[in-house]
C-alpha positions in Angstrom: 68.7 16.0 39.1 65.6 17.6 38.3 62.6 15.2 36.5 60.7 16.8 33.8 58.2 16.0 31.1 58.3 16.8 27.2 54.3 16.3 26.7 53.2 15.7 23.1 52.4 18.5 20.6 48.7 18.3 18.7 49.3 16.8 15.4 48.1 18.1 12.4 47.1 17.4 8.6 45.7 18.4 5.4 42.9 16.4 3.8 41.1 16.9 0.6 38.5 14.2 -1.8 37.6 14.6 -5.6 33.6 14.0 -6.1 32.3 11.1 -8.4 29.4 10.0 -10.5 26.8 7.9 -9.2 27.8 4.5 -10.2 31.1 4.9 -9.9 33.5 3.3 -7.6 33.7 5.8 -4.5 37.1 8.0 -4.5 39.3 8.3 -1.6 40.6 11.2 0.6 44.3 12.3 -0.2 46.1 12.8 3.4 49.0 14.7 3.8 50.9 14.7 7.9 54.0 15.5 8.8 53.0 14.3 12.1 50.8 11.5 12.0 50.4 8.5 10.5 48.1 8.3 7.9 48.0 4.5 7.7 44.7 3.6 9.9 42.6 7.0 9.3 39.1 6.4 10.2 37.1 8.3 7.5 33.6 9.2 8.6 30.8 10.3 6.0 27.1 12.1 6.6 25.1 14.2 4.1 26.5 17.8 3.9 25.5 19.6 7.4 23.5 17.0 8.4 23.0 14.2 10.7 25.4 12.3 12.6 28.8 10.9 10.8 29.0 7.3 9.9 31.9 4.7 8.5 29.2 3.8 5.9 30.5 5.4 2.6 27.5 7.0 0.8 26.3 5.8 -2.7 23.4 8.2 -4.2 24.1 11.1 -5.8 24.2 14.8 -3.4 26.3 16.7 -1.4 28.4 15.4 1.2 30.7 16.0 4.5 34.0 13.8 5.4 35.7 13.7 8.8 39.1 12.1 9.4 41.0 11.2 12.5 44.4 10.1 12.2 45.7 8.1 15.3 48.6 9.8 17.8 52.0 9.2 17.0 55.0 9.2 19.3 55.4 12.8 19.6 51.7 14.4 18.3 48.4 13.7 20.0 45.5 12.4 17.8 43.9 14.9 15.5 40.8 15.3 13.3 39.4 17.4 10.9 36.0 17.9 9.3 33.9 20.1 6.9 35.5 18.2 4.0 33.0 18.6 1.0 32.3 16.6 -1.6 29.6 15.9 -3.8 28.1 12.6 -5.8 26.8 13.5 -9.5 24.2 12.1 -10.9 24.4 9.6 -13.6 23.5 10.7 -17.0 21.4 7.7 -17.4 20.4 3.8 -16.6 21.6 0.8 -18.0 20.0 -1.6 -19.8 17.0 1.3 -20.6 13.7 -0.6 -22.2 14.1 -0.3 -26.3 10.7 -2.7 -27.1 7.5 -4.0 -25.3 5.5 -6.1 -26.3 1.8 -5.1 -25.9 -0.5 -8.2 -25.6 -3.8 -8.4 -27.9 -5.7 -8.1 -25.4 -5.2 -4.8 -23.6 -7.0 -1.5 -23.7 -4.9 0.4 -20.9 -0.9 1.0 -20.7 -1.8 -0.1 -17.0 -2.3 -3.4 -17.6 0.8 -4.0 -19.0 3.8 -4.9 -16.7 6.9 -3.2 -16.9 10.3 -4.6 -15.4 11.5 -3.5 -11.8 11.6 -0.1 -11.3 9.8 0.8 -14.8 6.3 2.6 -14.9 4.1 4.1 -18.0 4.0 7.8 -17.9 0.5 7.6 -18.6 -0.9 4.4 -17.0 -4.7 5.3 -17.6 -4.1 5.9 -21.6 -5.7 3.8 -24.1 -4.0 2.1 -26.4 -4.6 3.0 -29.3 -3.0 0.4 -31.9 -2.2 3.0 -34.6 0.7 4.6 -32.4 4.1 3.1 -32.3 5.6 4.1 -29.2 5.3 4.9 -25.8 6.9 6.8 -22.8 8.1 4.7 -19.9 10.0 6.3 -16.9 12.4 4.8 -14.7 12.1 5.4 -10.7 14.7 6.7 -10.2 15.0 10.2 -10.3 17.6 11.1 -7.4 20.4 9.2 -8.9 20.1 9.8 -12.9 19.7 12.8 -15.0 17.3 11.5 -17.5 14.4 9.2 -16.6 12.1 9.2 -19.1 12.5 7.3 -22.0 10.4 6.4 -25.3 10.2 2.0 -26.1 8.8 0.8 -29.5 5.1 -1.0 -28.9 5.1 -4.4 -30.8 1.4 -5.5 -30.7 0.9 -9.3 -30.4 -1.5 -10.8 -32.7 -5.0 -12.2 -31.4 -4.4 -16.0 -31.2 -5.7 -18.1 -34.6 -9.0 -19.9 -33.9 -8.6 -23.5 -34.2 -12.0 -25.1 -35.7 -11.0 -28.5 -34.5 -10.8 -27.6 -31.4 -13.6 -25.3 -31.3 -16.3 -28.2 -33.2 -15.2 -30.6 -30.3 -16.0 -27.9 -28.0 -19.4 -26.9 -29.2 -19.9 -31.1 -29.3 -18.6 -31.4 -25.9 -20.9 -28.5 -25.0 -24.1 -30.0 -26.9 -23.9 -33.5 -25.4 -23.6 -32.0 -21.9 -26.7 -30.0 -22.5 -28.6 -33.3 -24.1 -27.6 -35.2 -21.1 -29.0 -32.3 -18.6 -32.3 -31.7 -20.5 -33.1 -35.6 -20.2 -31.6 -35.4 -16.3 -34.5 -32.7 -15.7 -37.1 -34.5 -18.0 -36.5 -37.7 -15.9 -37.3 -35.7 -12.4 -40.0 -33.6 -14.1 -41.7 -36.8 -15.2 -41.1 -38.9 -11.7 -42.8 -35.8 -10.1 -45.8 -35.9 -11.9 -46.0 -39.9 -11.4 -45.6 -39.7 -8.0 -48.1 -37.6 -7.8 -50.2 -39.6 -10.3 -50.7 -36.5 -12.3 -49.4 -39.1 -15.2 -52.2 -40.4 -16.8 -52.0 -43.7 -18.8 -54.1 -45.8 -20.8 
């Protein structure tokens, strides 16, 4: 009898993904095999043309490039495939986007005001000028969102009310320090001169 080997044929598929908007939860690769299985398909991403592939899935927005392998089967070797495009789109815009700030009494520059994470004044080294009621704000963030500049509503804080109790014990406070200190120096001044018997008595 004559030995002889059937060796196995290379196994083929079709692959194809549908893009989504940043944000989203991530879409996954339809996989059609007649010879392969499709359960345990490592998926491999990297930016469109670039770099090497990875099992991290990616999360900003741009264009991107899958590879699959699907594992050998009992009669078809292992077989892989890649140039599969897809791209992420960009969000229209953020959550949670700044409506109001409140601008303390005290400030003369946008600058000094602190924005939340991620938030910056489009004009930082404006003045504030107290007639205006709003202001543009921007959110860092430009890869992954369409629109990123955004106009709040200022809301300027009143100067604090003087309280004259406070401020009479204050001034008293201040007063009877200064009394104490004048008759502190007095004392040396006239110790000096005694010491020195520059004080003359009668």
């Amino acid at each position: 009898y004559a030995v002889f080997h059937i060796l196995k044929a290379q196994g083929t598929f079709e692959a194809e993904i549908l893009g989504w908007t940043y944000g989203q939860n991530p879409n996954q690769p339809k996989i059609t095999s007649t010879t392969n299985p499709i359960k345990g398909a490592k998926i491999y991403y990297r930016k469109a043309g670039q770099g090497e592939f990875s099992l991290a899935v990616p999360t900003n927005a741009g264009d991107y490039e899958m590879k699959i392998v699907l594992q050998e089967s009992a009669n078809y070797l292992s077989c892989q495939k890649e140039g599969i495009y897809f791209s992420i789109s960009k969000a229209k815009s953020p959550q949670n986007i700044l409506q109001q700030i409140v601008v303390p009494y005290n400030a003369e520059y946008f600058k000094e005001i602190l924005l939340p994470t991620h938030w910056h004044w489009a004009e930082p080294d404006l003045k504030i000028d107290r007639t205006q009621q709003t202001a543009f704000v921007v959110f860092d963030d430009n890869l992954n969102y369409e629109n990123t500049v955004f106009s709040v509503q200022l809301v300027f804080a009143p100067a604090p009310e003087m309280d004259f109790n406070t401020l009479w014990i204050s001034i008293g406070a201040a007063l009877a320090a200064g009394t104490v200190a004048i008759a502190i120096l007095l004392s040396v001044v006239l110790y000096k001169r005694k010491k020195k018997n520059l004080w003359k008595t009668k």
